[in-house]
N, C-alpha and C positions, 0 to 999 in steps of 0.2 A: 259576500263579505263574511268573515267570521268573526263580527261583534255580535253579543247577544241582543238577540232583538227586544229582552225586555230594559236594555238600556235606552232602548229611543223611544217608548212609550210615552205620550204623556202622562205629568207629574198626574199621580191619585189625588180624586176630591180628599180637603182636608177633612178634620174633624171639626164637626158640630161646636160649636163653642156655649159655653154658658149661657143661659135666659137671662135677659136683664142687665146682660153688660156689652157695651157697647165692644164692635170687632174690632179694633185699634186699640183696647184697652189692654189686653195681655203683652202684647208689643209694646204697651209703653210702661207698661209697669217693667216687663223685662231690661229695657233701658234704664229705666231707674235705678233698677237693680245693679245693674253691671257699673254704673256709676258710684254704685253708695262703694260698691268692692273697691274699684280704684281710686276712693277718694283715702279709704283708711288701711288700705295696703302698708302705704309708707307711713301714713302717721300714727300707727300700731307697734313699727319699728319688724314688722315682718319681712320687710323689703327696704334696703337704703335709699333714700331720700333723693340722694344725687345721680342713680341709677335709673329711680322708677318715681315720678314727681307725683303731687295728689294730683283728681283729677280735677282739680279747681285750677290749678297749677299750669296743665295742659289747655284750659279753654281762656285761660286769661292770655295764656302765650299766640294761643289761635287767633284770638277776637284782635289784640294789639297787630298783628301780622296781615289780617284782614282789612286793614286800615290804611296799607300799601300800596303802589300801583305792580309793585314787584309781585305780590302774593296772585293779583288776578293778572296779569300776563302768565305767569306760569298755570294757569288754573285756566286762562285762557287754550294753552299751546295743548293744553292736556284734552280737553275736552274738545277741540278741532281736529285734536291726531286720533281720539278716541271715532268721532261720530262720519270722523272721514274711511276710517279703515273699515269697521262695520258694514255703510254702505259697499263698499269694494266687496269684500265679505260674503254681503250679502245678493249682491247680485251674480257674482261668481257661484255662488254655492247654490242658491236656486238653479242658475241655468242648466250646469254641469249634473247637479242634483238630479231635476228632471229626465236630461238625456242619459244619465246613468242604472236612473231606474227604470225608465222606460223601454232601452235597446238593451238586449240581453247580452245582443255578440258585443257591445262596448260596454257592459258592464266587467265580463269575464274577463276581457281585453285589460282591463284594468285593475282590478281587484289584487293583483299582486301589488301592482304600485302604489295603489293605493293604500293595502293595509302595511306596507314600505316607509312612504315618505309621513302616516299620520302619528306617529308615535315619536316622529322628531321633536324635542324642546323647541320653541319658538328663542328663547332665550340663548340656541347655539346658533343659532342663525346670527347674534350680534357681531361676530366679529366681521363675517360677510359684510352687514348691514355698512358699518364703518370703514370697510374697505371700498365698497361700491358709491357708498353716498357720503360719507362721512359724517360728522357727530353734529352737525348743525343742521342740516338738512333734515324736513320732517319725513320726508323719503326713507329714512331710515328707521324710524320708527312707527311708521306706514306699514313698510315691508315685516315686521315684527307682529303687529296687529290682526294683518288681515290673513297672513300665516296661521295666526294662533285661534285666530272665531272661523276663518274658512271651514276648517274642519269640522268644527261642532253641528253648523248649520248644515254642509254636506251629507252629512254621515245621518242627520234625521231625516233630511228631506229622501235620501233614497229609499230609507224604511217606509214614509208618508206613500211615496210610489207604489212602492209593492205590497203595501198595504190594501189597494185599492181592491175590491170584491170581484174576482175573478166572472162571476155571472153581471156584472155590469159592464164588465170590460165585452163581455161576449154581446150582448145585448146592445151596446153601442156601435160595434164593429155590424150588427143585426142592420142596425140603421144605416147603415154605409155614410155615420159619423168620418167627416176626417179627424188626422189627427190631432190639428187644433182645438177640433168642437170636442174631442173625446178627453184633451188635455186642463180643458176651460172646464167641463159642465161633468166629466167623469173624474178624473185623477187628482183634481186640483181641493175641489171643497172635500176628499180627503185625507190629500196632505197636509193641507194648512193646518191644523194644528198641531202636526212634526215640523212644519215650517216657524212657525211662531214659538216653540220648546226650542227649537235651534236656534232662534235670535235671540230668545231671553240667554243661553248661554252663553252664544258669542258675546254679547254686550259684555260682560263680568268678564269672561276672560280677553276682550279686548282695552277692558278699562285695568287689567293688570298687567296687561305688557305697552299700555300707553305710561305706565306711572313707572313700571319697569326700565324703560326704556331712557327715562333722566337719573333714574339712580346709577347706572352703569356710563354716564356722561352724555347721552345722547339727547341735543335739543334742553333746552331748556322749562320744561313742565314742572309740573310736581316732584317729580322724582326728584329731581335735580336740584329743585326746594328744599325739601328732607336730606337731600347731600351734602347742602350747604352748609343749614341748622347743624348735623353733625360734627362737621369739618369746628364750626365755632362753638363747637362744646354746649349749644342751645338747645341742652335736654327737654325740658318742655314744651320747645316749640316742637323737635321732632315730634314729641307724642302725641300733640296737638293737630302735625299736619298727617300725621296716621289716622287720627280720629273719621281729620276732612277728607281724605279719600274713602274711608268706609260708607261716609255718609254720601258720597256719592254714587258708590256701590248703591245702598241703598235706595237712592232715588233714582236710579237706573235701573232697579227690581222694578220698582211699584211704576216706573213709567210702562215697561215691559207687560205688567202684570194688568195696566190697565190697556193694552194694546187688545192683549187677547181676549177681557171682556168685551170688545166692542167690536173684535173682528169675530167671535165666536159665541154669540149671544143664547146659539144652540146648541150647543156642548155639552156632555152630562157634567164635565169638569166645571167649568164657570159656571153652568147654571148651580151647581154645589157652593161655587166658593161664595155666591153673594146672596146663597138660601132662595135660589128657584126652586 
């Protein structure tokens, strides 16, 4: 493959945070912050008012739309095409992953196609998706999905592989390990933390071509939510329902973030982030 291998590293332990305050506290102050900006944007007359609402504006339109059964079917359809595609994703990109960093002659075998088909937009794929499945079908934005996170998980887990310590590998093969035991007990604890970097990715980018995916017509989620809002000139509720997809971004980090502390309790990375 010729990505740089310091792109599939895992993320660096963060920085040390301040004594005395608690670690959620920067993050919410930083919240705060970006709130006070969009609240006095427009009411400064820096930005027009009918263009860019305050952001009192935007969560009142949120909180009233929340109140619908319309607002969580689409929040529903979003988050079923999101947690469906991922899985697919993720099982495809382990398996393939493994045998791709494992077999040399089927890595080489493929590495043209590979570095081929992953630079494609998942987003040109829509017209396909519409032609095959059509706009109602969540098939269609399945295929958009697991397109767009297959790649991210693939591409770490082959690093995770060849990352494995060449005198472990000798040492295993020593033991006339097969290559199940050699895949479980040598290759695997590993990988896993290129396997767990490549889900936290995929997730973000499957939850933007699930939300993607209703803005361009298809299914009816979220995106298609914020279609609407537009179509009816419902400037605050769009920016309201931009908010609720970030914030689902967001709780799809820290779900992810708390995957890996629990899958990786011995990692110099986690044991950093929670000051081991």
């Amino acid at each position: 493959m010729s990505i740089d291998a310091r792109t599939a590293r895992p993320a660096p332990a963060p920085v040390r945070r301040a004594r005395g305050l608690p670690d959620w506290s920067p993050g919410v102050l930083g919240l705060v912050g970006f709130a006070l900006v969009l609240e006095l944007l427009p009411r400064t007359g820096l930005v027009a008012e009918r263009f860019f609402p305050p952001f009192s504006a935007m969560v009142t339109a949120l909180v009233r739309a929340m109140g619908t059964a319309e607002f969580w079917d689409a929040t529903g359809q979003t988050v079923r095409a999101w947690a469906t595609g991922l899985a697919i994703a993720v099982a495809l990109g382990i398996g393939l992953g493994l045998l791709l960093g494992s077999v040399e002659v089927v890595r080489r075998a493929t590495a043209s196609t590979v570095e081929f088909l992953r630079p494609v937009p998942s987003v040109a794929l829509i017209p396909l998706a519409v032609l095959v499945f059509g706009t109602t079908s969540i098939r269609s934005t399945l295929l958009l999905v697991v397109y767009a996170s297959f790649w991210q998980i693939l591409i770490q887990v082959v690093y995770g592989v060849q990352d494995v310590d060449p005198v472990a590998r000798e040492t295993a093969r020593s033991y006339q390990l097969g290559r199940w035991a050699r895949v479980r007990h040598v290759v695997w604890p590993t990988a896993l933390p290129y396997v767990l970097t490549g889900v936290r990715l995929g997730a973000a980018v499957a939850l933007i071509l699930a939300v993607t995916a209703g803005l361009v017509g298809i299914g009816h989620g979220l995106g298609w939510l914020i279609g609407s809002a537009q179509s009816g000139n419902d400037v605050p509720l769009v920016y309201g329902l931009v908010l609720f997809t970030g914030l689902l971004g967001v709780l799809i980090n820290l779900l992810a973030r708390a995957l890996e502390r629990r899958a990786l309790p011995w990692h110099s990375s986690v044991r950093a982030d929670i000051g081991g």
